[in-house]
VOGU-3710 file (C-alpha; in Angstrom, 3 decimals, decimal comma):
1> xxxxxxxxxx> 102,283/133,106/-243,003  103,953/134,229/-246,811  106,858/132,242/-248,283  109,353/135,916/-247,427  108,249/135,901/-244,061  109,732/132,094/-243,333  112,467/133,179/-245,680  113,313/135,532/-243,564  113,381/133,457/-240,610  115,707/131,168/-242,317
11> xxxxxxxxxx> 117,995/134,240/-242,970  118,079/134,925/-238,883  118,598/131,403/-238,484  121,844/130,914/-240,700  123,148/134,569/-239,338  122,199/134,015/-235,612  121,651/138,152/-236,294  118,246/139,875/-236,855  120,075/142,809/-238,563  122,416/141,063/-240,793
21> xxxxxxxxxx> 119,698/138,859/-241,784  117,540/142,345/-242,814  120,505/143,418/-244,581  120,826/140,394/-246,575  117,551/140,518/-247,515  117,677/143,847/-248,092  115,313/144,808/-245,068  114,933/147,179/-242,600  115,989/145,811/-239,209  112,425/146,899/-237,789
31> xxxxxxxxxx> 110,651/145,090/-240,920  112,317/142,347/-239,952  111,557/142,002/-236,343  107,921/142,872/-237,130  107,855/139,662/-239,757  109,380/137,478/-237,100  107,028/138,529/-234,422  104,099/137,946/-236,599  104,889/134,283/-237,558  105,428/133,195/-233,986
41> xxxxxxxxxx> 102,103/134,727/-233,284  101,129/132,486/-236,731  102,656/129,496/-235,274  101,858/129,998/-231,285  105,241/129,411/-229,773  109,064/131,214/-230,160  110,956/130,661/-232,658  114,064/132,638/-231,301  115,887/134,084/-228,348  119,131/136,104/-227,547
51> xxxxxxxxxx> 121,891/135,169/-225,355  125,812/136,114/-225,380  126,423/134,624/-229,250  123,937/136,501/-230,918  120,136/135,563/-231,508  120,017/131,915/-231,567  117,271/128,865/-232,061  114,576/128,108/-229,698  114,170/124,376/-228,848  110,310/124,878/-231,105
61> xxxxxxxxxx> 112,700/126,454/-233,455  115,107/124,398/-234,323  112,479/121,539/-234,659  110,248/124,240/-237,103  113,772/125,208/-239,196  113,972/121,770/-241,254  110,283/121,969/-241,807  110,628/125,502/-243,237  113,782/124,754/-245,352  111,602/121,912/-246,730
71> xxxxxxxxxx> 108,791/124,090/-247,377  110,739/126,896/-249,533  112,982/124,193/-251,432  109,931/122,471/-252,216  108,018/125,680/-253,487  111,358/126,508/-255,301  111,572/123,602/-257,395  107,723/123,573/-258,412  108,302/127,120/-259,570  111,393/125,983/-261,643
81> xxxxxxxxxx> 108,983/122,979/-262,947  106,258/125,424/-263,909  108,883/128,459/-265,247  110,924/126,027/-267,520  110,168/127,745/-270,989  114,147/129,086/-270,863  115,539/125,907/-269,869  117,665/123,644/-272,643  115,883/120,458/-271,942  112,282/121,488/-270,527
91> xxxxxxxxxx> 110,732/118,468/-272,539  111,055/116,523/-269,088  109,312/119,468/-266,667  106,688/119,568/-269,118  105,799/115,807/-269,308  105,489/116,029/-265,197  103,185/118,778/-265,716  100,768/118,120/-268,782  98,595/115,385/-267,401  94,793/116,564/-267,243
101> xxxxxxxxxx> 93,879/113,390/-268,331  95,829/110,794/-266,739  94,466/109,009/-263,895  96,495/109,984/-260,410  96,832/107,241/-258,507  98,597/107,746/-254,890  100,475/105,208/-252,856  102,130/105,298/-249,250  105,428/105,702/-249,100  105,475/103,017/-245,991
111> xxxxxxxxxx> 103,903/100,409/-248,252  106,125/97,906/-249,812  106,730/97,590/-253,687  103,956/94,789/-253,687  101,180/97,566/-252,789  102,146/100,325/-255,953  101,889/96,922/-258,303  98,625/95,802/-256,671  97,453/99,466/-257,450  98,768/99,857/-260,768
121> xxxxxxxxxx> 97,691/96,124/-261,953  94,287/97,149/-260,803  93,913/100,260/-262,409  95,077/98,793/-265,789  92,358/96,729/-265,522  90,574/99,788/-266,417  92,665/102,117/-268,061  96,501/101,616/-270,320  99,693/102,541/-268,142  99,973/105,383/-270,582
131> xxxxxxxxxx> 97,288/106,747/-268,362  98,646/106,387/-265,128  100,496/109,041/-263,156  101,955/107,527/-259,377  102,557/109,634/-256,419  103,857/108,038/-253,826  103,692/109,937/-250,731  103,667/110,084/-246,788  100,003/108,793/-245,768  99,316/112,470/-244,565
141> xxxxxxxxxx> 100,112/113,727/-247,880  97,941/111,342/-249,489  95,129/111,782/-247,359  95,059/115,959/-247,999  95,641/115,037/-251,993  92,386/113,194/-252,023  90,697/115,615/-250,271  91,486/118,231/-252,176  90,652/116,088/-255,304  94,302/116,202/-256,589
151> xxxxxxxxxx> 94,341/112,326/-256,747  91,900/110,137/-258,346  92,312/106,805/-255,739  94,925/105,743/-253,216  96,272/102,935/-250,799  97,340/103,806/-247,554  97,627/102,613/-243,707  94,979/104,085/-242,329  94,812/105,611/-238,438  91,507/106,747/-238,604
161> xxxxxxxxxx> 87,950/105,080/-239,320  86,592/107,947/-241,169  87,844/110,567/-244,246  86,212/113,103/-245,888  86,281/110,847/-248,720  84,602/107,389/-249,856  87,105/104,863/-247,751  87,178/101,334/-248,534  88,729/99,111/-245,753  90,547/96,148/-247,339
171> xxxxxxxxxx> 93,105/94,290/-245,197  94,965/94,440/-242,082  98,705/93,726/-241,344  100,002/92,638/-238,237  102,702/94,671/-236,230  106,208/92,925/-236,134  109,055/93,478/-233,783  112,596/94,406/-235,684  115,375/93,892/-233,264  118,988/93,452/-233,909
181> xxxxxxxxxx> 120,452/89,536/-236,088  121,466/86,854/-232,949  118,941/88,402/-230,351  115,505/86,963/-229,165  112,429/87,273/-227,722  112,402/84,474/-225,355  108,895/84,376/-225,583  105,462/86,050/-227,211  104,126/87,737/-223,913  103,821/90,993/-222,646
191> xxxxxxxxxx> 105,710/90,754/-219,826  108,801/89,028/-221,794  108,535/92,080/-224,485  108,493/94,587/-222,068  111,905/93,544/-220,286  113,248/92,767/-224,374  111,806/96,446/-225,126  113,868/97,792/-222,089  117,019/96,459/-223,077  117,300/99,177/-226,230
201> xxxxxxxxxx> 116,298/102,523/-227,296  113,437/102,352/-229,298  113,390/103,631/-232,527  110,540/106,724/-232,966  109,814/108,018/-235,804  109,328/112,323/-236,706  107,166/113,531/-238,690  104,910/112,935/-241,022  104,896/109,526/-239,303  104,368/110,619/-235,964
211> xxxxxxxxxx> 101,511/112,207/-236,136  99,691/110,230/-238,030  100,390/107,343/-236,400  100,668/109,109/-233,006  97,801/106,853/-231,306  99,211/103,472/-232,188  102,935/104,816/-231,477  101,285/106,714/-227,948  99,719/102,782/-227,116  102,812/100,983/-227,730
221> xxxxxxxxxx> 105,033/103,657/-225,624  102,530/103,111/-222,424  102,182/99,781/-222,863  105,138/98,523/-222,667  107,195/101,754/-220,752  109,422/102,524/-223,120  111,122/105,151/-222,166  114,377/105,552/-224,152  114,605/106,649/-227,860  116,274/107,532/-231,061
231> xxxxxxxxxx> 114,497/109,405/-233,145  114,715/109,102/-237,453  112,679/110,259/-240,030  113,749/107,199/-242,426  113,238/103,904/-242,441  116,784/103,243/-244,165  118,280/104,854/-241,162  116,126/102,839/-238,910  117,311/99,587/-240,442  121,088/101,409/-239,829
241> xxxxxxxxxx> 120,378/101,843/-236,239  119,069/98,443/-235,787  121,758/97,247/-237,349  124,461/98,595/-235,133  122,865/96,642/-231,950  121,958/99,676/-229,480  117,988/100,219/-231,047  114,774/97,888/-231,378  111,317/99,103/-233,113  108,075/97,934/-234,133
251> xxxxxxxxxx> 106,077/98,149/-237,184  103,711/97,242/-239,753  104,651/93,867/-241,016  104,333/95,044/-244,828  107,079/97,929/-244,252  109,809/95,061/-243,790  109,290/93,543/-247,898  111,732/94,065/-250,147  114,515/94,660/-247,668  116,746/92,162/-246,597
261> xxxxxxxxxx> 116,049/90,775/-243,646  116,743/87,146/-241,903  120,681/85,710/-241,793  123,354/87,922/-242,489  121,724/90,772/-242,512  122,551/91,918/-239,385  118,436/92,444/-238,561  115,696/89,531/-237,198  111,708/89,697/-237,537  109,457/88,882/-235,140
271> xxxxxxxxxx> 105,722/88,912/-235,854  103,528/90,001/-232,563  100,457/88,478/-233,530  97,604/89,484/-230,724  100,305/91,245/-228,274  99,297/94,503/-230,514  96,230/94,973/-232,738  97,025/94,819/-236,643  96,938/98,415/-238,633  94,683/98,917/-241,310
281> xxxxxxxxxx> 95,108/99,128/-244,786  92,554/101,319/-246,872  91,852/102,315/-250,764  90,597/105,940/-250,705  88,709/107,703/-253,738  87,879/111,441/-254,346  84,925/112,949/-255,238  87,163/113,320/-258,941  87,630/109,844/-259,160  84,376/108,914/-258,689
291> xxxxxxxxxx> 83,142/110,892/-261,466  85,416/108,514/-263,651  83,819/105,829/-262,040  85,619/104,562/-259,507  84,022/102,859/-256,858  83,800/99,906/-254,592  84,921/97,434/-257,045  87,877/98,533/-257,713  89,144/98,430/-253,678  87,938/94,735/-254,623
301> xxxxxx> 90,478/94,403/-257,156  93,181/96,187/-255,057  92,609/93,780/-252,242  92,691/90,598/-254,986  96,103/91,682/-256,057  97,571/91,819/-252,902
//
């Protein structure tokens, strides 16, 4: 699977048209079809079909398209990071790029503000900010970074109880129900959550957070039968949802700081306490960060600081 070949299914996908697509990318219509074919064999499933409009989406490709868009718009703007010697004002680009030495330090994006200060208060223990590059990230992101030893140390939720990388467990935070202002949970039980639950849609969340958290998210579905959803990829548009009085959801406790919450805010908390088990939180260190001597400790000071 080459960057041209998903560019070219983009191309199909904005001209519902396997031959205007070739001709826009200059193409033969054969060379074309032969691409397609050979990233749904890539991929395992269709990407596209034909009916009376022209070739259209499959339902696996219209979930695939955002995820491709992503992928080329992302490997676009590296390239105009990396190729910025004609730009006016490269001093920026190159300031983003030139850090060999700096120490990269990732974060989880679903952590609250407290976590990236616990991290960076930590790590200046050790080294000055001027050394310190952040990347915060979807956990799933994070997790591949330190495997591939393109971050030093991290702090993320963590799904699973092993990584190919030195893991140090240091906390846990319970899961919390968010549910809309002037509503309640009459009481902390499963059977009073359940009928609570089945009063809404609950809100799921896509990718990246769905499959990393699939097991936790597949418990909670069963559970408690949930069986109507709305389905976001942010948390601001969660909040939105919830907001409007038609959706419920549950999450880590730590993903609610920093946003208003409580009176007026048209949003209530409710901790679960033992109705769900708590999620854990975990520092991770690469082989490379080890070698600057990073080790145990320093998930000690993490955990002190938060």
């Amino acid at each position: 699977m080459d960057i041209e070949t998903i560019r070219s299914f983009l191309a199909v996908a904005k001209h519902r048209s396997i031959s205007k697509a070739a001709a826009s990318l200059y193409l033969t219509q054969p060379a074309m079809s032969q691409r397609l074919r050979r990233l749904e064999d890539n991929l395992g499933f269709p990407l596209l079909e034909r009916d009376w409009t022209g070739t259209i989406l499959t339902r696996q490709g219209t979930y695939f398209l955002p995820y491709a868009a992503q992928l080329v718009r992302d490997l676009a703007d590296a390239s105009k990071v990396l190729n910025s010697g004609a730009m006016l004002h490269p001093r920026s680009f190159a300031e983003v790029v030139q850090h060999p030495s700096k120490v990269l330090i990732g974060v989880d994006s679903w952590l609250p503000e407290r976590s990236v200060q616990a991290v960076v208060r930590a790590a200046r223990t050790r080294f000055q900010i001027d050394d310190l590059k952040v990347t915060v990230r979807p956990a799933t992101t994070i997790i591949d970074l330190l495997d591939l030893n393109q971050l030093h140390l991290a702090l993320f939720y963590s799904a699973e109880p092993e990584h190919p990388f030195t893991t140090q467990f240091i906390g846990t935070e319970e899961m919390v129900l968010i549910h809309p202002e002037g509503t309640y949970l009459p009481e902390a039980s499963h059977v009073r959550l359940t009928e609570f639950l089945a009063g809404y849609r609950f809100v799921l969340f896509d990718n990246p957070v769905l499959t990393h958290h699939a097991a936790l998210t597949t418990r909670i579905i069963d559970a408690y039968g949930i069986v109507r959803f709305h389905i976001v990829d942010d948390y601001r548009t969660m909040l939105t949802m919830i907001r409007l009085g038609e959706c419920i959801t549950i999450v880590p406790a730590g993903t609610t700081a920093g946003h208003q919450l409580g009176q007026g805010s048209g949003l209530a908390v409710t901790p679960l306490h033992d109705m769900l088990p708590p999620i854990a939180i975990s520092v991770g260190i690469s082989a490379v960060g080890e070698a600057k001597g990073l080790g145990r400790d320093f998930g000690n000071t993490v955990a002190q600081y938060l």
